[in-house]
N, C-alpha and C positions, 0 to 999 in steps of 0.2 A: 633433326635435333630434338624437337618435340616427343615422336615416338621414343627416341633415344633414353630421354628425362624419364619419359612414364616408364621403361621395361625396366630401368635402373630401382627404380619406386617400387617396382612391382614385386621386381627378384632382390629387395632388401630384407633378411630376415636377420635371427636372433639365433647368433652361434653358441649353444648350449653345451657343447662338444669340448673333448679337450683341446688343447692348442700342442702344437710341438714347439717345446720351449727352448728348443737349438733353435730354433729357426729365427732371428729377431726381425723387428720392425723398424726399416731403415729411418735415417732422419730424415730424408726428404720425404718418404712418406708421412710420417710423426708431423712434417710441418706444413703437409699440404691438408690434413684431419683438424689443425688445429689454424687452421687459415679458413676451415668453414667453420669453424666456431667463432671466430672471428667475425665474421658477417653475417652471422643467425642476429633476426631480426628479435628485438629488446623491448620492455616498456619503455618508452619517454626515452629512447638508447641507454640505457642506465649500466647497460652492459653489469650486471652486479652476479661478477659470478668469476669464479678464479679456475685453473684446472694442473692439479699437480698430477704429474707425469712419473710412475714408480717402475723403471728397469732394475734395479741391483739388486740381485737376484737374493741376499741375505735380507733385504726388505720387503722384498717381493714371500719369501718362507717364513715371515715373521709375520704379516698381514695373516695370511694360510694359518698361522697356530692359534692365531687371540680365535677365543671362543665366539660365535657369531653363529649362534643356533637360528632358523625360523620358525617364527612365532607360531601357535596351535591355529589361532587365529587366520595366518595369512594359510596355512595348508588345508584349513575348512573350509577357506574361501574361495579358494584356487580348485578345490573340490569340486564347487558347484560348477566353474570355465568348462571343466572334460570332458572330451568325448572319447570313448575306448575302440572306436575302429574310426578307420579312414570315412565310412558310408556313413556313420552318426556324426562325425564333424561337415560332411559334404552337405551333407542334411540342414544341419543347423545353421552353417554360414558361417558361426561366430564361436568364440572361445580357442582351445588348445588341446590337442591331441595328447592325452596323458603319457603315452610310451615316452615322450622328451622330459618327464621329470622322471626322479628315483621311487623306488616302487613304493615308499612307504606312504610317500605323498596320493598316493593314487587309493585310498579307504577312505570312507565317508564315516567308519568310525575310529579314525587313528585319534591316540591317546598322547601326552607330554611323553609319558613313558614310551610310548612306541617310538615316538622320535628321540628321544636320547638314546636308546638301541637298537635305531635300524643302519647307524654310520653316516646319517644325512649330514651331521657335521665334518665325516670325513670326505662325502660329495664335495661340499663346497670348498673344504680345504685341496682336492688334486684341483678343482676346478682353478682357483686364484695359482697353486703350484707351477700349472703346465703354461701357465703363461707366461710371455714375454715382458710383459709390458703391461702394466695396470695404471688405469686413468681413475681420478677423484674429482669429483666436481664441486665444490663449496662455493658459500655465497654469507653474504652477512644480513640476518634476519630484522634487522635494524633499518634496514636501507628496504624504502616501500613505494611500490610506483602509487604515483596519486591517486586516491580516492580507490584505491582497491583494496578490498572489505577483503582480510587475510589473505593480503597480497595475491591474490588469486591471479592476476599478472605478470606477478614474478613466476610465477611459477609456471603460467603461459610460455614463457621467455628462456625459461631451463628447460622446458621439452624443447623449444627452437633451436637450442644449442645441441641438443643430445640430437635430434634429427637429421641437420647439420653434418654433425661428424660421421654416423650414421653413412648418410649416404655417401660422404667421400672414402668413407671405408671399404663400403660394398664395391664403388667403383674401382678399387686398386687392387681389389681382391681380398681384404683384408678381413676377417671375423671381427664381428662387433658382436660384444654382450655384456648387457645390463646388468649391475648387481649391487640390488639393497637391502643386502643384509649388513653392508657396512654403515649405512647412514643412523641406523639408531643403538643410542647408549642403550647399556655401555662400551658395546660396541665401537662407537666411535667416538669416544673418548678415547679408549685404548690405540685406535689408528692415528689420532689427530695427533697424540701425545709426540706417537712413535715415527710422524712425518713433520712434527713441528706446526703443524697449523694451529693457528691460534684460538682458543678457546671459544670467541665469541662468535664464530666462523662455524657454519653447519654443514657436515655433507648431505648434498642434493641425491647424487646418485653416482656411483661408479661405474669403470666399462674397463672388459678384459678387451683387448684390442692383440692380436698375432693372427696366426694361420692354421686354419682347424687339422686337427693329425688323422682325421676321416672324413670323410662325407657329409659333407650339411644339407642337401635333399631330406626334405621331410613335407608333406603335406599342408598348405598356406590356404586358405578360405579368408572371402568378404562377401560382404550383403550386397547385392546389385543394384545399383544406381536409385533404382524404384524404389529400394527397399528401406531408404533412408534419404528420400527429398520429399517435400510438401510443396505443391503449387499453387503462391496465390494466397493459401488459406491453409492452415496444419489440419491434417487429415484428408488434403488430398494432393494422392501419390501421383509421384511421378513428375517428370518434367515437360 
């Protein structure tokens, strides 16, 4: 059962692909995803976190239209993660294999301009499209686990959640993938409006959740055990 937990861990990744969006996500799957969100471990159990579930596919094409560009910023930053072959990521250990984002995102001198006309907003418009099923995570920024200096807990506690689902999704066969371009205004004003969540309510992070309409095989790297424990004393490697 042990090796079971870690292959599951291992071969969880981040389905960037479209989904075939005949295909839907049954309920009993839907509530065994949200039965591990349910038991992701919380600050102080404060459990502070909600999660609306958007199937109706006029909801689902109306999310896909509100403008939700990414920012210059996160694509100069996302810049420095890549690596442009398979040997330079195998090398490194760490970051992402640029052929998984759209090509515009892959220049170290990409422009506002260049992203308003390379169609990255219509990426992520077939992306939210081809789905079945789209998940919202919000939480109320008012509510703060004790004694943590910008809730820096809370937010410990929303990755526990996203993990959670994560892995029960991978286990059912399901595609999971993360998407925050919906969490910041205006952006997400125009989504909260348009799902009713209530104003004072923030989204965390979304996830397209169905069944990839290709192949999700792509190249996965980590740093080897040695390569990130100290024994005893920081700065020395190894266990």
């Amino acid at each position: 059962m042990t090796n079971e937990l870690l292959q599951l861990i291992r071969s969880r990744q981040s389905a960037r692909m479209p989904f075939d969006p005949a295909r839907s996500v049954s309920k009993e799957n839907l509530q065994q995803v949200l039965e591990a969100a349910r038991w992701a471990p919380t600050a102080h159990n404060m459990q502070n976190f909600e999660v609306v579930i958007v199937d109706n596919r006029e909801k689902l094409n109306a999310i896909a239209a509100i403008h939700h560009p990414t920012s210059l910023t996160f694509v100069q930053e996302n810049y420095q993660q890549m690596s442009f072959s398979e040997d330079e990521l195998t090398k490194k250990k760490v970051g992402v294999l640029g052929a998984t984002f759209p090509e515009s995102w892959r220049r170290s001198d990409v422009t506002e301009e260049d992203l308003r006309e390379s169609g990255e907003r219509s990426f992520m418009s077939q992306q939210i499209q081809s789905s079945p099923m789209l998940g919202i995570v919000v939480f109320d920024p008012s509510r703060r686990a004790p004694a943590s200096e910008n809730d820096f807990l809370g937010a410990v506690s929303l990755g526990c959640v996203m993990e959670n689902m994560w892995l029960m999704a991978a286990s059912l066969g399901l595609g999971f993938h993360i998407i925050s371009s919906l969490s910041d205004d205006p952006t997400a004003k125009e989504v909260k409006l348009l799902l009713g969540i209530p104003s004072q309510l923030r989204i965390a992070y979304s996830f397209r959740l169905g069944y990839p309409a290709a192949s999700t095989e792509y190249l996965r790297v980590r740093r080897d055990i040695e390569g990130f424990t100290h024994h005893n004393r920081y700065g020395t490697k190894g266990i």
